[in-house]
N, C-alpha and C positions, 0 to 999 in steps of 0.2 A: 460597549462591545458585547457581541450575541455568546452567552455560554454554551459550552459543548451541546450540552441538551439542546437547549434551542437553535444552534444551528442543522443538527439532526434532521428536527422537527421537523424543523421549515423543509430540509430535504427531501423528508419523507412526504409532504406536502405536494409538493411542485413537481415528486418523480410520479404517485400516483395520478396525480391531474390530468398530465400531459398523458401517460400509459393507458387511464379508464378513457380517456377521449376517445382513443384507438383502440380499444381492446379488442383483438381479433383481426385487425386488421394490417397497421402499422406495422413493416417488417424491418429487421435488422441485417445488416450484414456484418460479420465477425474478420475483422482485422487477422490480414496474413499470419502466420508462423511459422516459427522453422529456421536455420541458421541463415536463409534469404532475408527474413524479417528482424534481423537481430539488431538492428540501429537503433536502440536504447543503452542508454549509457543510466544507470542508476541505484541508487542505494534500499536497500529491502532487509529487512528482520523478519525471516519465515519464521512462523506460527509455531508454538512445542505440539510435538502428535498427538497430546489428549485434546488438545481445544481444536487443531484442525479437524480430528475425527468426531466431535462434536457438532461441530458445523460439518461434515460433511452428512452426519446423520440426521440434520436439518433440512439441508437441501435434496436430501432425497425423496422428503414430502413434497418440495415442489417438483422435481421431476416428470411428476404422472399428468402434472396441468401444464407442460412445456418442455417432452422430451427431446425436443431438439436446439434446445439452446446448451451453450457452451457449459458444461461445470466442471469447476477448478478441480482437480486431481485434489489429494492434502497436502501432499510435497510441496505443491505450486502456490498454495496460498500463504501469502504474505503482507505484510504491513510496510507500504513506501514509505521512507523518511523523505529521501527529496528526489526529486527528475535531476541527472546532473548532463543532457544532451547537449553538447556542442563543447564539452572542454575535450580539450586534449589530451591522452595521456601518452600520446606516440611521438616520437622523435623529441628534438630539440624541448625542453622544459616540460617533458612529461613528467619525469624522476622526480620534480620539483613539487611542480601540481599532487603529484601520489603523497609526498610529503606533507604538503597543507591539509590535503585529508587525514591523514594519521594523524596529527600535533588538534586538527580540528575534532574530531571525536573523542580522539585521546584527554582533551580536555575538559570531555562534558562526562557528569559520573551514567552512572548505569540509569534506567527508569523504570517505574511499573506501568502495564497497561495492562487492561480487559476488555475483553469482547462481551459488551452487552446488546444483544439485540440483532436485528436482522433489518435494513434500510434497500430504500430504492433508490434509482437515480435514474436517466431517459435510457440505459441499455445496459444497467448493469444492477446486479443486487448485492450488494455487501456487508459484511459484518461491520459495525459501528464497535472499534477502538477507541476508548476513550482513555487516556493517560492521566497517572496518578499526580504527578506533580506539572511544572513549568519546562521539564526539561526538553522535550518533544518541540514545542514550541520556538525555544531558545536557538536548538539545535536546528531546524530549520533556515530560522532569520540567519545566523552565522554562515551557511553553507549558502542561500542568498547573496549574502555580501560577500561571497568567496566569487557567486557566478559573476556579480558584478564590477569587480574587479578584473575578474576576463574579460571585460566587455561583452557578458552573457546577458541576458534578460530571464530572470529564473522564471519558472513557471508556480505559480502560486498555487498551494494545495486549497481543493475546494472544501474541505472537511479538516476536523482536528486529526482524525487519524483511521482508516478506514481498510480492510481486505475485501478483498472483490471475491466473490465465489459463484459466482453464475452469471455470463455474458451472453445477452441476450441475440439469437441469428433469428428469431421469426416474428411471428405477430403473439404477444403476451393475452394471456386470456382473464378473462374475470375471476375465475377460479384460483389460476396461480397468483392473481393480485389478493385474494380472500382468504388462502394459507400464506400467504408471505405475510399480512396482516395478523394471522395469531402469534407470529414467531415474534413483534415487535421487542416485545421485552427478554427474552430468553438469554441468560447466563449462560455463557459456552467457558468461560473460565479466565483465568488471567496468569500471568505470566511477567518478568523481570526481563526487560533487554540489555544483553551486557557487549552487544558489537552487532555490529550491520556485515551483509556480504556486500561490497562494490562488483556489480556485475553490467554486462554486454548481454541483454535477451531482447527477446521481445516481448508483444502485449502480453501476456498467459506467461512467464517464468516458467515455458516448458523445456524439457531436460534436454530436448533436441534442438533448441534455438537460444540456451544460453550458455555464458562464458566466464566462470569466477574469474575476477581480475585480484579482489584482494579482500582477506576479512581484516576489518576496519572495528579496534576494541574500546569501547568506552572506558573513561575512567584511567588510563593505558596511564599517561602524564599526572594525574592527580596524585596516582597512588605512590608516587615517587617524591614527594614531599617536600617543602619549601626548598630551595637549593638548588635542587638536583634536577639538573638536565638530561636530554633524551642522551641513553647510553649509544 
């Protein structure tokens, strides 16, 4: 199996490839927003303000070589744990399904991650998350096996753990591929995750098109020690 690093790698590979192909020419169109676009259902760990204002002060070098593509506000950028689209939490066994989420986080302890680096992919550029232990991992497959139990088909994350800070609306140019290239390695900081928000937004976690449904805390169940059931 490919370690973090090298699946980066390979990422950063395959998004430049296809991008220098087209440089200049190839354009993007950026996905609706706004309480009309809010048909995501999905769980996110936004960023602490030093490391989103890190990266924000990253991507302001790319701006001047692609002012018109999308970049994430700081508030907005965040870290997906998993896509949860098509369960249900309305009517009949929603109360239920909320529950499996709670007893399911609750059970996994807290984790560390860091943002090292700055990657590409075919319309987006994001910070590279890389987590300190298994638990990222672990915690995914489990929420997996929850979707498939609903008779969901989960959607498989293409990265170990990644926030998006600049979605691409135009044709990308040489330039911005040239400063995105010094930022490869660049430390934006790191940071402990100790609960996800389960929220209703859309692509962009913008303030006008999402919905906190529930903060969802790690660790919740562990800390209550052999015996002892949810009070």
């Amino acid at each position: 199996m490919l370690g973090d690093h090298a699946r980066y790698r390979l990422a950063w590979e395959a998004g430049r490839v296809r991008l220098r192909a087209g440089a200049g020419r190839r354009s993007f169109t950026l996905p609706a927003s706004g309480p009309g676009a809010a048909v995501h259902l999905t769980t996110v760990s936004r960023l602490p303000a030093e490391v989103a204002a890190a990266l924000a002060r990253a991507v302001d070098r790319l701006r001047p070589h692609g002012p018109g593509h999308h970049y994430y506000p700081p508030p907005t950028m965040h870290l997906t744990v998993q896509n949860l689209d098509g369960l249900e939490l309305d009517g009949d066994g929603g109360a239920a399904r909320l529950a499996e989420l709670r007893a399911l986080f609750g059970a996994h302890p807290p984790f560390q991650v860091a943002a090292r680096g700055l990657g590409v992919s075919a319309g987006t550029v994001f910070a590279q998350v890389l987590a300190g232990d298994a638990t990222l991992r672990a915690l995914r497959a489990d929420l997996a096996r929850l979707l498939q139990r609903h008779g969901l088909a989960p959607r498989r994350a293409r990265l170990p753990g990644h926030a998006n800070v600049v979605r691409f609306s135009g044709p990308v140019t040489a330039a911005f591929l040239a400063e995105l290239a010094r930022q490869r390695r660049t430390d934006f900081g790191s940071w402990t995750v100790t609960g996800v928000e389960l929220v209703r937004t859309d692509r962009f976690l913008s303030g006008e098109g999402t919905t906190l449904l529930e903060r969802l805390a790690l660790g919740r169940l562990r800390d209550r020690g052999p015996g002892r059931g949810p009070s």
